[in-house]
CHARMM internal coordinates of N, CA and C (Angstrom, degrees):
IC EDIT
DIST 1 N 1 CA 1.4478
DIST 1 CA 1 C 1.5184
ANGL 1 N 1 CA 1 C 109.13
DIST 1 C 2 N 1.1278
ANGL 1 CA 1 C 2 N 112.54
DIHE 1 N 1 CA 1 C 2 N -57.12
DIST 2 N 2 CA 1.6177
ANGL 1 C 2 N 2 CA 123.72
DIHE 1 CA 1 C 2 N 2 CA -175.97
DIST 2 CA 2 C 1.3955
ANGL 2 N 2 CA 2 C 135.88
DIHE 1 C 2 N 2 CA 2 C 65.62
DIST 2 C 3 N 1.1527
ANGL 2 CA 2 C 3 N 116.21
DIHE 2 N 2 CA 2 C 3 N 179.65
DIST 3 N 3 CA 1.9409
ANGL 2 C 3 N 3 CA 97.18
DIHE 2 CA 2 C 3 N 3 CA -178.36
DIST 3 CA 3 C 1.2754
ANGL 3 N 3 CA 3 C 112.25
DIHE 2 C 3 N 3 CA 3 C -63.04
DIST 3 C 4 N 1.3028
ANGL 3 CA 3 C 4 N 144.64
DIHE 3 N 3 CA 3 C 4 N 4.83
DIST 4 N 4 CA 1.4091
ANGL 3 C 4 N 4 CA 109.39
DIHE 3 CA 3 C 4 N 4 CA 173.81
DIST 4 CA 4 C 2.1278
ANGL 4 N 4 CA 4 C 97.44
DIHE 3 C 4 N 4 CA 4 C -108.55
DIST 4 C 5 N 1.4503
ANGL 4 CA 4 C 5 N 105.89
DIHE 4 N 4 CA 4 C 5 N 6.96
DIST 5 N 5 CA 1.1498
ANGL 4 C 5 N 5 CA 79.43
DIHE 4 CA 4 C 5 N 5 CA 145.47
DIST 5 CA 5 C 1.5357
ANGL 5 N 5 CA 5 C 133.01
DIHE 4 C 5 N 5 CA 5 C -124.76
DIST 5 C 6 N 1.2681
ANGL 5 CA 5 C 6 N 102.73
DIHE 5 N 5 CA 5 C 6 N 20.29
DIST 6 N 6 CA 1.5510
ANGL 5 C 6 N 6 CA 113.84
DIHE 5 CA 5 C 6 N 6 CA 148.97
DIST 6 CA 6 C 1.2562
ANGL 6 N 6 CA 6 C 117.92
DIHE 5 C 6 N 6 CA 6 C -88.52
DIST 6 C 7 N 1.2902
ANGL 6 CA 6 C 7 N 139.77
DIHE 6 N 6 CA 6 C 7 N -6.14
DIST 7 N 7 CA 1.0699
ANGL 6 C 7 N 7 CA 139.38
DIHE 6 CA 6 C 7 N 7 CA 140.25
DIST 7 CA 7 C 1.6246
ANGL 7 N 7 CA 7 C 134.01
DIHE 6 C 7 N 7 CA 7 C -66.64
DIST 7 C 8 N 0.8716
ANGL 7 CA 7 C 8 N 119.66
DIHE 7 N 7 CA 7 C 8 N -41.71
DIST 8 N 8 CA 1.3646
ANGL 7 C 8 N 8 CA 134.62
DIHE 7 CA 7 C 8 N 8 CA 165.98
DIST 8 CA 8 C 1.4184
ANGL 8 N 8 CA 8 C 110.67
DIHE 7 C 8 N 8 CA 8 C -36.82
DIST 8 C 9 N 1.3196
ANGL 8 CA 8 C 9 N 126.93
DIHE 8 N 8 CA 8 C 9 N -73.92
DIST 9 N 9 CA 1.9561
ANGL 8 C 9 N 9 CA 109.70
DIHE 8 CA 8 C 9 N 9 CA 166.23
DIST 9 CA 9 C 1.2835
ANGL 9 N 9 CA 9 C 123.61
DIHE 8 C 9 N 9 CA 9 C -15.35
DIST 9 C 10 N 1.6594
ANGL 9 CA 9 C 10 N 104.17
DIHE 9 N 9 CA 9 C 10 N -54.93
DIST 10 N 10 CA 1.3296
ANGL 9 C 10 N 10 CA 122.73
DIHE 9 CA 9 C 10 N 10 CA -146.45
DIST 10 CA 10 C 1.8113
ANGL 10 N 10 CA 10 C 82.52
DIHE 9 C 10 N 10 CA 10 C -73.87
DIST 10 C 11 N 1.3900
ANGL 10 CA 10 C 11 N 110.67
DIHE 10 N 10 CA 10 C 11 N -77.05
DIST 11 N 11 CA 1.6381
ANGL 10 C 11 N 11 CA 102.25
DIHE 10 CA 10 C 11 N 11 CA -166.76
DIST 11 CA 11 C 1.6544
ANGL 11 N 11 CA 11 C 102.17
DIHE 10 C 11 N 11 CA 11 C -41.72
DIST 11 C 12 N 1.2307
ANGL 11 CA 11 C 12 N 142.72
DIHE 11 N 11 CA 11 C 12 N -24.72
DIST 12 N 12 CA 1.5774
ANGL 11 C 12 N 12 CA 135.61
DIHE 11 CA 11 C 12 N 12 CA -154.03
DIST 12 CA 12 C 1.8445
ANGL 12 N 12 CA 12 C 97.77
DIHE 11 C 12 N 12 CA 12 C -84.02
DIST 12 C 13 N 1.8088
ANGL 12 CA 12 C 13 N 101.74
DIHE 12 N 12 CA 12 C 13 N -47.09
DIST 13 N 13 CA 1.4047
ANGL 12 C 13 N 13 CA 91.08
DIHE 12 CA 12 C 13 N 13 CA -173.87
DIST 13 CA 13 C 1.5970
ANGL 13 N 13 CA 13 C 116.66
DIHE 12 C 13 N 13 CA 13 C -99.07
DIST 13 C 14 N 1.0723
ANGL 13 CA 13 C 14 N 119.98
DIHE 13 N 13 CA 13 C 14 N 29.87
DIST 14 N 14 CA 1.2745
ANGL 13 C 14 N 14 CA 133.50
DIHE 13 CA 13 C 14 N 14 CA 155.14
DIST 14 CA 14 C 1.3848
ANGL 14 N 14 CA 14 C 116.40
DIHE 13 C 14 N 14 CA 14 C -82.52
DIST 14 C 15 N 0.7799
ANGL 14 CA 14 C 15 N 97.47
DIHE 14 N 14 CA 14 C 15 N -32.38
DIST 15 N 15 CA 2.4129
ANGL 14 C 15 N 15 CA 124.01
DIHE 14 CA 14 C 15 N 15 CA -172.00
DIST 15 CA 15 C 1.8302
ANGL 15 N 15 CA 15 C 85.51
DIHE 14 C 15 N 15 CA 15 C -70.27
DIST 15 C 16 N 1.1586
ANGL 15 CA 15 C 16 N 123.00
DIHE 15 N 15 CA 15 C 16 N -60.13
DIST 16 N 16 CA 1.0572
ANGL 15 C 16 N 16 CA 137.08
DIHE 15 CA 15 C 16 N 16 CA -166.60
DIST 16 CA 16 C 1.5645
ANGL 16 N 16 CA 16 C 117.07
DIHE 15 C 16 N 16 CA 16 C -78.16
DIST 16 C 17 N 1.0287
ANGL 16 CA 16 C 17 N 123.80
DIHE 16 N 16 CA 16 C 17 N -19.85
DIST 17 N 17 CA 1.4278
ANGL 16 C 17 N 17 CA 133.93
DIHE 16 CA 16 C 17 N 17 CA -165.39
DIST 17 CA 17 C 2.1712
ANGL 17 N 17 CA 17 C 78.97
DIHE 16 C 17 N 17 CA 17 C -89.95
DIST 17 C 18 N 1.3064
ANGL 17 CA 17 C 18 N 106.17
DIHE 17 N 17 CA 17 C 18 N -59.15
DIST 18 N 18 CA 1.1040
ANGL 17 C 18 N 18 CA 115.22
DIHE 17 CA 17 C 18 N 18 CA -172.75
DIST 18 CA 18 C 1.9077
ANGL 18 N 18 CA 18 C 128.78
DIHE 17 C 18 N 18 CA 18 C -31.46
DIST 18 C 19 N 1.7963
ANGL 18 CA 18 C 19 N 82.48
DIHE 18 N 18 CA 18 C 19 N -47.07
DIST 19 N 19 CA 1.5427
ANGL 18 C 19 N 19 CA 115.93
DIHE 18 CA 18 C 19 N 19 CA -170.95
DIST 19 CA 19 C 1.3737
ANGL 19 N 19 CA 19 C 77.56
DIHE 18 C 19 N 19 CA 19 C -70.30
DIST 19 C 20 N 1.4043
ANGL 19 CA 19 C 20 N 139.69
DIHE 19 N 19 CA 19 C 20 N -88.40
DIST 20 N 20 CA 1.4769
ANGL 19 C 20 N 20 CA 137.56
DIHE 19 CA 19 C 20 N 20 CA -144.19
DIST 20 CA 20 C 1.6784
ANGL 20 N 20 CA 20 C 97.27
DIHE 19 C 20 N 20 CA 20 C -57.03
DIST 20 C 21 N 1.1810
ANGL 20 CA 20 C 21 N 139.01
DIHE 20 N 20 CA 20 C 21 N -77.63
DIST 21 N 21 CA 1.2606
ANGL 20 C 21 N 21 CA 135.77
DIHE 20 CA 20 C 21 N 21 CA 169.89
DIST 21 CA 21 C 1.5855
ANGL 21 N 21 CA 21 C 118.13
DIHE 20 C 21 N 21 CA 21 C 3.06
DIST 21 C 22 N 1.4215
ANGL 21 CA 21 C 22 N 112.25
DIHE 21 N 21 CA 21 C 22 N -50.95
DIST 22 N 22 CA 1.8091
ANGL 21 C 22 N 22 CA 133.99
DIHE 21 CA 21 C 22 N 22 CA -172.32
DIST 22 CA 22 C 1.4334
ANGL 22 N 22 CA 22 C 97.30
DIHE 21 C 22 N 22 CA 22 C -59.38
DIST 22 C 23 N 1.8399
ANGL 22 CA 22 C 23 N 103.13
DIHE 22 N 22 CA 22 C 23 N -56.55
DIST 23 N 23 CA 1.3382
ANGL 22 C 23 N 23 CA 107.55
DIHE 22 CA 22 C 23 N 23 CA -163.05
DIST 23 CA 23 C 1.6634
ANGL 23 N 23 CA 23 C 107.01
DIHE 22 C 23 N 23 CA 23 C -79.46
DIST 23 C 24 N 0.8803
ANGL 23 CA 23 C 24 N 111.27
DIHE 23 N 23 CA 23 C 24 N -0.72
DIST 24 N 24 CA 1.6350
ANGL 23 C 24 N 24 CA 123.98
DIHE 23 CA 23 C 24 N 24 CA -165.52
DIST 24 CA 24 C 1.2114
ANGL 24 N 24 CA 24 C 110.70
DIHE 23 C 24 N 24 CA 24 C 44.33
DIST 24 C 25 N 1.4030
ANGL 24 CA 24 C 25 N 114.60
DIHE 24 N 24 CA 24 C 25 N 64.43
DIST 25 N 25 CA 1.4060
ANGL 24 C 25 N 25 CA 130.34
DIHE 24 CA 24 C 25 N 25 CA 158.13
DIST 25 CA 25 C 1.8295
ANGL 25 N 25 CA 25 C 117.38
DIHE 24 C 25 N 25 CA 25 C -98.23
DIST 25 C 26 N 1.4523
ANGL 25 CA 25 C 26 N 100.75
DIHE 25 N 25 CA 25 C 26 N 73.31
DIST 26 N 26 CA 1.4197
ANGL 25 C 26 N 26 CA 108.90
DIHE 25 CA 25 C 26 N 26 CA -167.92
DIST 26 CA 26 C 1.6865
ANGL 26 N 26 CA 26 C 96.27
DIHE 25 C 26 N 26 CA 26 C -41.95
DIST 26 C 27 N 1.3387
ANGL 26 CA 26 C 27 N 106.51
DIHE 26 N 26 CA 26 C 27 N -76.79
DIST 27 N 27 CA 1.3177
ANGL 26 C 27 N 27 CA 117.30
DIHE 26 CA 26 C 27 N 27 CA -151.95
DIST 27 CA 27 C 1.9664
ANGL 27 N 27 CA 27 C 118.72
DIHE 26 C 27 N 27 CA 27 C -41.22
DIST 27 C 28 N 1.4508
ANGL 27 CA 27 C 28 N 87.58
DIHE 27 N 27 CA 27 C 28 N -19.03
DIST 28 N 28 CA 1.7469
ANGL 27 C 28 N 28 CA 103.91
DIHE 27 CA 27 C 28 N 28 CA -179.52
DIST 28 CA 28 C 1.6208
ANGL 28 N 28 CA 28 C 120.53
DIHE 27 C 28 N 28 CA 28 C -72.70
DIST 28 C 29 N 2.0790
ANGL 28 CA 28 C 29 N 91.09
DIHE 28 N 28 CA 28 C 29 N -46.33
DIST 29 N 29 CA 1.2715
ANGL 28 C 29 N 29 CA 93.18
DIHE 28 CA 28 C 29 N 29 CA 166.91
DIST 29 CA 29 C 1.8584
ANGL 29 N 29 CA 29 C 120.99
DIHE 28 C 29 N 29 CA 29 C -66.59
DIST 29 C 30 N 0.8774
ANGL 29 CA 29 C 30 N 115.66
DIHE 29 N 29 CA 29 C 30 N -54.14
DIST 30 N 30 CA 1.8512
ANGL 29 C 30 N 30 CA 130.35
DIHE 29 CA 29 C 30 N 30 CA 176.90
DIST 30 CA 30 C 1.6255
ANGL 30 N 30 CA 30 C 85.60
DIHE 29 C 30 N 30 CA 30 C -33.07
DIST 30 C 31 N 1.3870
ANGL 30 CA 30 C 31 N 137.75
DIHE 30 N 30 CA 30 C 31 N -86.30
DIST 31 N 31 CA 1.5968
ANGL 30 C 31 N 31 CA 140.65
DIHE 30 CA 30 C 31 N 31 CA -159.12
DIST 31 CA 31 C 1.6697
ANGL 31 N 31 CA 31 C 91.01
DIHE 30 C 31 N 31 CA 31 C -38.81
DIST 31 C 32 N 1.5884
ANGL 31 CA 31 C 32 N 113.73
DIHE 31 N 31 CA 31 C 32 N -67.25
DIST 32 N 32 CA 1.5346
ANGL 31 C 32 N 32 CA 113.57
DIHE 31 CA 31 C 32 N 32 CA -161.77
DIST 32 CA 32 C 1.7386
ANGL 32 N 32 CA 32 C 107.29
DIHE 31 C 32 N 32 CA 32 C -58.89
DIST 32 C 33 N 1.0135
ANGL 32 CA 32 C 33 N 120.97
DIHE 32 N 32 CA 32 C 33 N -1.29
DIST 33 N 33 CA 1.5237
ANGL 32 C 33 N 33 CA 113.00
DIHE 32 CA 32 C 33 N 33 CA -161.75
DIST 33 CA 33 C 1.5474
ANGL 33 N 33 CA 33 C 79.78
DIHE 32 C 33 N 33 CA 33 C -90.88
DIST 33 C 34 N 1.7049
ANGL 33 CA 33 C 34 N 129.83
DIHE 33 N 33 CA 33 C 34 N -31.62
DIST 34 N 34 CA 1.5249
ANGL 33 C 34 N 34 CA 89.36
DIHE 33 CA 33 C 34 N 34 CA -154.02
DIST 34 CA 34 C 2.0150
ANGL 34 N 34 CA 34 C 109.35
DIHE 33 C 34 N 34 CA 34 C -90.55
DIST 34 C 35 N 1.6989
ANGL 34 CA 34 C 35 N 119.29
DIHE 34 N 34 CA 34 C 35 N 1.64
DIST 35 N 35 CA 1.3095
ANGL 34 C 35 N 35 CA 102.67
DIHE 34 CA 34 C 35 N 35 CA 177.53
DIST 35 CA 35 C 1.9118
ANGL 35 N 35 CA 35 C 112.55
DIHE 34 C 35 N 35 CA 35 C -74.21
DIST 35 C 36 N 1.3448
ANGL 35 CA 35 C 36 N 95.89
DIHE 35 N 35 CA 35 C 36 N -16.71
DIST 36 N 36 CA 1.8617
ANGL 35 C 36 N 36 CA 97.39
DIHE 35 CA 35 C 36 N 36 CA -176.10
DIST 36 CA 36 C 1.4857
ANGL 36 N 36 CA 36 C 98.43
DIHE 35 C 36 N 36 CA 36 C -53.48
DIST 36 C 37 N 1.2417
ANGL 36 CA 36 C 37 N 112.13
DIHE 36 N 36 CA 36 C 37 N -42.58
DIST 37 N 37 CA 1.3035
ANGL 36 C 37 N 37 CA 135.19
DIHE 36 CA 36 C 37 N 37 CA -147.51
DIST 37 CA 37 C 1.5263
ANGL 37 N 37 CA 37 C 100.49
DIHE 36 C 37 N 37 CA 37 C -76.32
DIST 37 C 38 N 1.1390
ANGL 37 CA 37 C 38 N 130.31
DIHE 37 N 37 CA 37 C 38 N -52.74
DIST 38 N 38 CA 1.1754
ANGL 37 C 38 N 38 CA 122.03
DIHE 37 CA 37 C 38 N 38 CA 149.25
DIST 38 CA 38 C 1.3857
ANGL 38 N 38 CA 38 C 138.92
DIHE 37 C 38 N 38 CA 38 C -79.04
DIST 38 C 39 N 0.9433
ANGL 38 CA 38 C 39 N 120.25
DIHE 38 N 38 CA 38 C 39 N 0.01
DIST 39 N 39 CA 1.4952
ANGL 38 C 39 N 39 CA 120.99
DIHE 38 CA 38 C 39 N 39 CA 160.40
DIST 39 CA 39 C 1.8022
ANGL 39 N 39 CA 39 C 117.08
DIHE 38 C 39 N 39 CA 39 C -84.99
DIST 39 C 40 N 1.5673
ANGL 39 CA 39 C 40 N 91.19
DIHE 39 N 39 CA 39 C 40 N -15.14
DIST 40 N 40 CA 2.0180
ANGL 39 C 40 N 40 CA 90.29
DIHE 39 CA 39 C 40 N 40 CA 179.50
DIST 40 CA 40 C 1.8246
ANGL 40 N 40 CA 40 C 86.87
DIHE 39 C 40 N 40 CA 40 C -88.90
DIST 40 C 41 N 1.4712
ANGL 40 CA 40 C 41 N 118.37
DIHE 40 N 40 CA 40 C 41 N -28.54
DIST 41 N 41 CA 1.7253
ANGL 40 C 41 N 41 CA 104.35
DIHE 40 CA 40 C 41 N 41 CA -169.92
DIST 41 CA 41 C 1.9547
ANGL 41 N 41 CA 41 C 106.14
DIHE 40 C 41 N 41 CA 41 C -80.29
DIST 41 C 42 N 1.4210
ANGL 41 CA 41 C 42 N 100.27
DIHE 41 N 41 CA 41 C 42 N 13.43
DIST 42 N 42 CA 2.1395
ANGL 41 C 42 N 42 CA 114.19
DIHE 41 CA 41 C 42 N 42 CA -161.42
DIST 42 CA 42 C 2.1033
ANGL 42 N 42 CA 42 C 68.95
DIHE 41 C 42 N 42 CA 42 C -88.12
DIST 42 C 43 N 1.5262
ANGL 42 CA 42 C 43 N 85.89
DIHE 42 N 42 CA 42 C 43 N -61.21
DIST 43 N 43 CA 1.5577
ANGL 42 C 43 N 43 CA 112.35
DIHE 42 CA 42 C 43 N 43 CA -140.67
DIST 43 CA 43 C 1.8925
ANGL 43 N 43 CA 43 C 99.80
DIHE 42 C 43 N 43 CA 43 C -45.46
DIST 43 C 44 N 1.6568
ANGL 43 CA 43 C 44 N 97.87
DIHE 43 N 43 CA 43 C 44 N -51.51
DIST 44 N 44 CA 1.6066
ANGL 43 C 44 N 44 CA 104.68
DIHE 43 CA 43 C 44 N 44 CA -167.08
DIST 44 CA 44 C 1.4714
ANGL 44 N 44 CA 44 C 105.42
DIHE 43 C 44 N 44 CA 44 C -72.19
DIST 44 C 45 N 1.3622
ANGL 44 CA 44 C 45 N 112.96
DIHE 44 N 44 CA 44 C 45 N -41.68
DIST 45 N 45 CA 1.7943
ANGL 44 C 45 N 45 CA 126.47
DIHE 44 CA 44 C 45 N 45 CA 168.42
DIST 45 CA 45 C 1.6770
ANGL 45 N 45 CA 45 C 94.05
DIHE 44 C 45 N 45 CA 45 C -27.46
DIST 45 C 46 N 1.5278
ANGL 45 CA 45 C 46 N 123.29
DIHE 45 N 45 CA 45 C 46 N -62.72
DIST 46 N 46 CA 1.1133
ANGL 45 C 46 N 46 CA 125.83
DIHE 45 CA 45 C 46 N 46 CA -122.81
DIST 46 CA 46 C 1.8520
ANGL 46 N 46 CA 46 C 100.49
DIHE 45 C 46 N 46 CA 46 C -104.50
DIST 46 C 47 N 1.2256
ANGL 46 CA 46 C 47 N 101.60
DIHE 46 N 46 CA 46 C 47 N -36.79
DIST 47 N 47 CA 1.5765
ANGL 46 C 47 N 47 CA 134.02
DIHE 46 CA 46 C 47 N 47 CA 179.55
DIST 47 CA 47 C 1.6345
ANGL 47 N 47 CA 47 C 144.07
DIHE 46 C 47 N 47 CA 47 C -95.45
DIST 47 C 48 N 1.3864
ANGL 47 CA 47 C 48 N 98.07
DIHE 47 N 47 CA 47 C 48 N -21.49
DIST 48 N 48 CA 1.2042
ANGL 47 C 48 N 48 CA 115.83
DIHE 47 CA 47 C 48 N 48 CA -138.55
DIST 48 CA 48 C 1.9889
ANGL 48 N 48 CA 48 C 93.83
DIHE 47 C 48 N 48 CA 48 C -106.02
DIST 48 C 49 N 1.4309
ANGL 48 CA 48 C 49 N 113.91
DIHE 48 N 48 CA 48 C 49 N 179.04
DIST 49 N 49 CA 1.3598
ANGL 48 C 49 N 49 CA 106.71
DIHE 48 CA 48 C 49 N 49 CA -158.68
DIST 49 CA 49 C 1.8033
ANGL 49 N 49 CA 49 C 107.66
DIHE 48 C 49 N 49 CA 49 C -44.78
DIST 49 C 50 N 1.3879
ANGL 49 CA 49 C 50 N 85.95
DIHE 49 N 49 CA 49 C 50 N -55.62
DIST 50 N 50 CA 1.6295
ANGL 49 C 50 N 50 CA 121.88
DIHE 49 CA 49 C 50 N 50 CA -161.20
DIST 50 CA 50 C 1.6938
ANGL 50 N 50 CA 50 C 111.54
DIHE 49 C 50 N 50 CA 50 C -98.19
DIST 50 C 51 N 1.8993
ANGL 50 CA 50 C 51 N 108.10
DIHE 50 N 50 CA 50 C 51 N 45.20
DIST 51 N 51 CA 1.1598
ANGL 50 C 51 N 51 CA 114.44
DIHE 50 CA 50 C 51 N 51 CA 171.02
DIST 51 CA 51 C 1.7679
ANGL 51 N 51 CA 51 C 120.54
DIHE 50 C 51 N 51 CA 51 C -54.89
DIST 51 C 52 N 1.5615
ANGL 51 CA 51 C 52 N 102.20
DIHE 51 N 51 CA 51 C 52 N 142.06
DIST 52 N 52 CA 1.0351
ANGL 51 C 52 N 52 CA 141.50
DIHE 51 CA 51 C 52 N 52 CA 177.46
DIST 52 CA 52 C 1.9847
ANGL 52 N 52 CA 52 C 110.34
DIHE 51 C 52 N 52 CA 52 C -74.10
END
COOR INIT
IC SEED 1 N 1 CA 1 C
IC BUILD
């Protein structure tokens, strides 16, 4: 798969965090913030200097 598809969440729910933000749907953005969030901790786990 590799980093760009552990990356790929991350750019998708950022896109989305964005969209709810516009509409000022706090509570939509806050839920979407936390899969980026683990898909950048998939990504560095997986990639990153000090892989896991």
């Amino acid at each position: 798969m590799g980093l760009h598809g552990a990356l790929g969440p991350v750019v998708t729910m950022v896109g989305a965090i964005v969209v709810h933000l516009r509409r000022k749907e706090i509570q939509g953005a806050v839920i979407n913030l936390v899969l980026p969030v683990m898909a950048a901790v998939v990504a560095w786990g997986r990639f990153g200097p000090y892989s896991f």
